[in-house]
N, C-alpha and C positions, 0 to 999 in steps of 0.2 A: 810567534804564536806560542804562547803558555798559560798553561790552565792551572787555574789560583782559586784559592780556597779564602772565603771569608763567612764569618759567621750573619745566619742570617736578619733580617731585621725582625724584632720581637713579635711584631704583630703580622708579618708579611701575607700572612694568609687571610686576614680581612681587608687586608689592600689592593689585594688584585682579584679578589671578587669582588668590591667596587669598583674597581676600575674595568668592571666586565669579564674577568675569565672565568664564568660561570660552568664549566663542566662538572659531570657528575663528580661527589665527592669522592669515587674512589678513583678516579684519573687523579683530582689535583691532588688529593693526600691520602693515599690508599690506608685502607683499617690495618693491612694484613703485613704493614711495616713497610714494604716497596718503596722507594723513593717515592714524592712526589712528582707527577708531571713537570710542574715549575718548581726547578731546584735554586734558588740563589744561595747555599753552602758553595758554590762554587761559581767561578767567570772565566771567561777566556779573556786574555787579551792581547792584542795586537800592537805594531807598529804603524804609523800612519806608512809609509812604503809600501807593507805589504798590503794594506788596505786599498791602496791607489793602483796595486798590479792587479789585485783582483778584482776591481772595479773595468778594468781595461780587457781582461781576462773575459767579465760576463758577457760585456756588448759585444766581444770580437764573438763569441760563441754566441750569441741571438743573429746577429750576423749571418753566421756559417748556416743556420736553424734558417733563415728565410729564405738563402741561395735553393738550400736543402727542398725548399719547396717547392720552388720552381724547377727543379731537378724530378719531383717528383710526378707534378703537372704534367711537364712537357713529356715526360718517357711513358704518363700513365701506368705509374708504378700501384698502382692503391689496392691491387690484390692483396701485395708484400705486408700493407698495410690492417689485413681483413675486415676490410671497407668495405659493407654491401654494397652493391652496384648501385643503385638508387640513391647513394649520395656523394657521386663522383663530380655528376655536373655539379650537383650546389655547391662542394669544396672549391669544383674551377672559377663558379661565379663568383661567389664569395672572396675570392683571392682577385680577381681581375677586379673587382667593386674595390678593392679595399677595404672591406666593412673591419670599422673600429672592435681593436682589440683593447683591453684595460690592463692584464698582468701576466704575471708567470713568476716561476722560481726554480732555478736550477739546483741541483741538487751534488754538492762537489765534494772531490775528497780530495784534503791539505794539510800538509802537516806541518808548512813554514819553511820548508824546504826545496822545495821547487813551484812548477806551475801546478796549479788545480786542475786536478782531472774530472772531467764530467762524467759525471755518476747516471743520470737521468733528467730530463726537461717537464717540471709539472707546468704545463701552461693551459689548460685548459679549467681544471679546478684546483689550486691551491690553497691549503689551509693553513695554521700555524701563523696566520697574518696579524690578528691583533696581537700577538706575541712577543713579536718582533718589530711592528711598528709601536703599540702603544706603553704595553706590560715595562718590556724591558728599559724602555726612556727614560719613566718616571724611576723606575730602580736605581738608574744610572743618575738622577737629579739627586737622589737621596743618599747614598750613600759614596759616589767617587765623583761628585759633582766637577772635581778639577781636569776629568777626563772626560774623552769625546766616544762617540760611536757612529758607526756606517747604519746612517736612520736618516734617511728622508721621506718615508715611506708616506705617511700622514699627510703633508706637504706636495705631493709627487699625485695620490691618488686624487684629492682635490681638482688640482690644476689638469690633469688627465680626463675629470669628467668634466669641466669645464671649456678643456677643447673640442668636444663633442659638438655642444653649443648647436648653432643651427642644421648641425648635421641628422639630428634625431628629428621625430616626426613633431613631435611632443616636450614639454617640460616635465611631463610623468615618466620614469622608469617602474616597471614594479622587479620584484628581487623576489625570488624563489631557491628554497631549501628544501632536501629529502627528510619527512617524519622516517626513514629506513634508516638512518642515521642517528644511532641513538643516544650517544652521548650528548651529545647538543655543540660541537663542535660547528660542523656547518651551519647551524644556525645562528653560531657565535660570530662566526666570520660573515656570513651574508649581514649581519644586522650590524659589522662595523661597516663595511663597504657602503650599505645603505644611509649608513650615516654621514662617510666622507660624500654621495652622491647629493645628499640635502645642505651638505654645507658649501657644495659648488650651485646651490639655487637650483637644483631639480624638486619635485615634489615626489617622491617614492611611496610605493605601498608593496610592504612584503606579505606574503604566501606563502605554505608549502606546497610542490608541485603537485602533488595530489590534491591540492585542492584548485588548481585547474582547470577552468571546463573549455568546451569545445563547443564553439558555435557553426553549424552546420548550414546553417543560412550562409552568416556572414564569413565561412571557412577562414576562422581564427581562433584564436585562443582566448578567452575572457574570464575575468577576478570572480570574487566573491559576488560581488554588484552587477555581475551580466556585462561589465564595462570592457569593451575591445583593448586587447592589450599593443601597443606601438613597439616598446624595448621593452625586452625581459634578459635582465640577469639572474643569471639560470648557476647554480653550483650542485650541477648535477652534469655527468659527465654525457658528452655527446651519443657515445656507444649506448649506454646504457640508454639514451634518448630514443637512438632511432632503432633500437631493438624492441622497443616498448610497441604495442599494437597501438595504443592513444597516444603517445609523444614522437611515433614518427610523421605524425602531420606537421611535425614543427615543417618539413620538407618543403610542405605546401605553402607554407608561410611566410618565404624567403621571398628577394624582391622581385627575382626574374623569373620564378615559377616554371623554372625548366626541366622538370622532372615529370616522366614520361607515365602515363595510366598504368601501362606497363610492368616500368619499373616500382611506383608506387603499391600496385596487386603485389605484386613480388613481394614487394614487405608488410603487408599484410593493411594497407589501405584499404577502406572501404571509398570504391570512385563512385558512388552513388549521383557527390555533385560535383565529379569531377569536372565539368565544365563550368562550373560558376566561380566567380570572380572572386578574387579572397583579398585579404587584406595582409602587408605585408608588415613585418615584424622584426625590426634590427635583435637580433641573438649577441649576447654579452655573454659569454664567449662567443666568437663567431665561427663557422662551422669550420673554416679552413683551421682552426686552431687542432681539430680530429686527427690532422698528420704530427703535430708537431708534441700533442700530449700519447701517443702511441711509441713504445719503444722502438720499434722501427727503423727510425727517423736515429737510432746511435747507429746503425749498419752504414746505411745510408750517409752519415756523417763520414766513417770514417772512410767508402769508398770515396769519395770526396775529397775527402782530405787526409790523403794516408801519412800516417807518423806526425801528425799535429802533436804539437806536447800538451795540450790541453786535450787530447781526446785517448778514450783506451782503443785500441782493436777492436769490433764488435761485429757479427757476422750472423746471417739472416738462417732463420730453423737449422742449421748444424754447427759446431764447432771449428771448424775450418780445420786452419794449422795449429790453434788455442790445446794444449794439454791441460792448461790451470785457467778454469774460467767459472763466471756467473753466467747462471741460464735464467733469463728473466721471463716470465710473460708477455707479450705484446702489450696489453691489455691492463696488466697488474696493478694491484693498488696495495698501498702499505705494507709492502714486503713479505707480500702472499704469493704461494708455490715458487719460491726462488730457490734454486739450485746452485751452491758451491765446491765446485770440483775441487783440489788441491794435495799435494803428496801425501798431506797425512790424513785424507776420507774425504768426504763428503760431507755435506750438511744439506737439508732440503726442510723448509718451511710448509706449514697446512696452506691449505686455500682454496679456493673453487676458479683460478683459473687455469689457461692454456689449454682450451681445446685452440684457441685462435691463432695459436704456434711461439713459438721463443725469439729472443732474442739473445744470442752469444757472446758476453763482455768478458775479455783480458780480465783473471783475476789479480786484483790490486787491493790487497787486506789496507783496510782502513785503518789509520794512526792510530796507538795504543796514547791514551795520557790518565797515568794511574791509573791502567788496565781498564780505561769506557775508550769507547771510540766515538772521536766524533764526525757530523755530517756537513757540512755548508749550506744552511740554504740560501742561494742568494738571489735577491730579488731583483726583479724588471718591473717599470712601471712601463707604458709604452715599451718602448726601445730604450731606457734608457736605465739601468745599475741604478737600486734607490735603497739598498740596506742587505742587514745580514742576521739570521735566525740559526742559530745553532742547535741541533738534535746529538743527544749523545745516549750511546747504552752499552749493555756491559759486551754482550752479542755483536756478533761481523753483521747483524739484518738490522736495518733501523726500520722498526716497524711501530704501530699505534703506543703503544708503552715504550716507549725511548722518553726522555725526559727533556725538556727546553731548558736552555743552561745561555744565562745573559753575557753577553760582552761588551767591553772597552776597548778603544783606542788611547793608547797611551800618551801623555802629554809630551810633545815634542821639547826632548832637550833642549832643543838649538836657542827656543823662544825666551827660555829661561835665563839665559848667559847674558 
């Protein structure tokens, strides 16, 4: 692994706003001199080896991540989680159905020198995806053409909603982004996924979730057109969902409708018709993903699997035996209220979470190269390792201004000879 400089392509920045990476201009080329979001002054690049360990490295950790769940089922751990009650059974049904998952992205720290340690599991809303599968490819056609990269991502998503197939109700998915989301990131990514979903021969119609509505009759969810929705890929995170007074009817929604008057009042349901018969709704992400996108699920790991070389120490609302550690939010997103303990201070980031409790991570300072650090994201499609997105910043937080920095796999000597 070494990170190399080369100079960027002249026009680079009218190329990958065609090719879609439309965020606000002062993400991709800020006024006020900050690097760009998308920096190609610089690459990483790899060994095909190490490429093939950490490929073997993800799937064994998505692995340990589904035992983890059935670990968490069976004990009825989902307090640990701050899971409202009200969505215990539908993650059990949900898991017992199988109901089809699409992705995820782990999120690792490597420096070439040993195994990759797991940082955190985005798997319920990930972004940074056409970054990584589309941005970076074409970069890599253009300018190191005789080199390769860990990218099936394009390829991998396709064939992913195509095994769906008769599983869905419908040939319609529709895809839903947060307007709260204002960059236009999420809506970058829901509208590539929506694309990879129309080239597997679905017919999509995207929405933002606020535009939504609820059918009280037919207790479901319906588009702009009044039209009953079948699948909805949702990149809006489940918490946030079922904390919502209108979006925790998705509950209702689900196929086995086992969620009790009860507990629905609990969360602020109106059961007005709660006896009437609803329509059921496959969730892209699916709700059992609520364990595995929750911090949590690192404690959890590692009681599980203590001293994995792929996993740090991590321990549930206290610090345990940890003198030097990350306190993360359960909950947290882009590197908001995180806590780094270490001999020489502290550091703690803004943000509006952790009433919902911490999670305690071994701290493990991230690789310095030319004083930025970088992050691994590396991608699942199903179950299976399909590429790699690299985040880098000057800071130990890789938070929403870290920069996307492309890489290569290096041309195998041997072939050459």
């Amino acid at each position: 692994m070494r990170r190399q400089h080369r100079q960027p392509r002249p026009n680079w920045l009218d190329i990958v706003v065609e090719q879609g990476l439309v965020y606000e201009d002062t993400l991709l080329y800020p006024a006020d001199n900050r690097r760009p979001y998308w920096d190609e002054s610089v690459y990483y690049s790899f060994d095909l080896d190490e490429i093939l360990l950490l490929e073997s490295q993800v799937e064994l950790l998505h692995s340990m991540c589904l035992d983890a769940i059935d670990h968490v089922i069976a004990t009825e751990r989902f307090a640990d989680f701050a899971i409202p009650q009200a969505c215990w059974q539908p993650i059990v049904d949900s898991w017992n159905r199988n109901d089809p998952h699409l992705y995820g992205r782990f999120d690792l720290r490597y420096d070439g020198s040993g195994p990759a340690k797991l940082l955190e599991y985005n798997a319920d809303t990930p972004t940074t995806l056409l970054e990584a599968s589309v941005i970076q490819w074409h970069w890599l056609k253009d300018v190191l053409p005789d080199h390769d990269q860990w990218n099936s991502l394009h390829e991998r998503l396709v064939e992913r909603w195509q095994s769906f197939g008769g599983g869905l109700a419908s040939s319609t998915i529709h895809f839903t982004w947060t307007n709260l989301e204002t960059t236009g990131e999420d809506h970058l990514t829901t509208a590539y996924l929506q694309e990879t979903a129309a080239e597997a021969g679905f017919d999509t119609i995207g929405l933002a979730i606020e535009d939504l509505g609820w059918d009280s009759d037919l207790q479901t969810f319906v588009d702009l057109a009044q039209t009953p929705i079948d699948t909805l890929f949702k990149l809006y995170p489940w918490e946030w969902l079922v904390n919502d007074p209108f979006g925790v009817n998705a509950l209702r929604t689900l196929p086995s409708g086992r969620v009790s008057n009860r507990d629905l009042s609990a969360a602020g349901v109106s059961i007005t018709n709660a006896g009437a018969s609803h329509s059921a709704i496959t969730w892209i992400e699916p709700a059992w993903k609520m364990l595995l996108s929750n911090k949590a699920i690192l404690a959890v790991l590692w009681q599980l699997n203590p001293g994995h070389p792929s996993l740090l120490p991590a321990y549930l609302d206290d610090p345990g035996p940890l003198t030097e550690y990350v306190r993360k939010p359960k909950l947290g997103r882009e590197g908001a209220n995180v806590t780094i303990v270490k001999p020489d201070g502290t550091l703690t980031t803004a943000g509006e979470y952790g009433e919902e409790g911490f999670v305690y991570q071994a701290y493990d300072p991230l690789p310095s190269f030319d004083g930025q650090h970088p992050v691994l994201g590396a991608w699942l499609v199903g179950d299976e390792a399909a590429g790699l997105g690299i985040r880098e910043s000057a800071g130990l937080v890789t938070d929403q201004m870290s920069s996307f920095i492309p890489h290569v796999i290096n041309p195998d000597d041997r072939s050459q000879q």
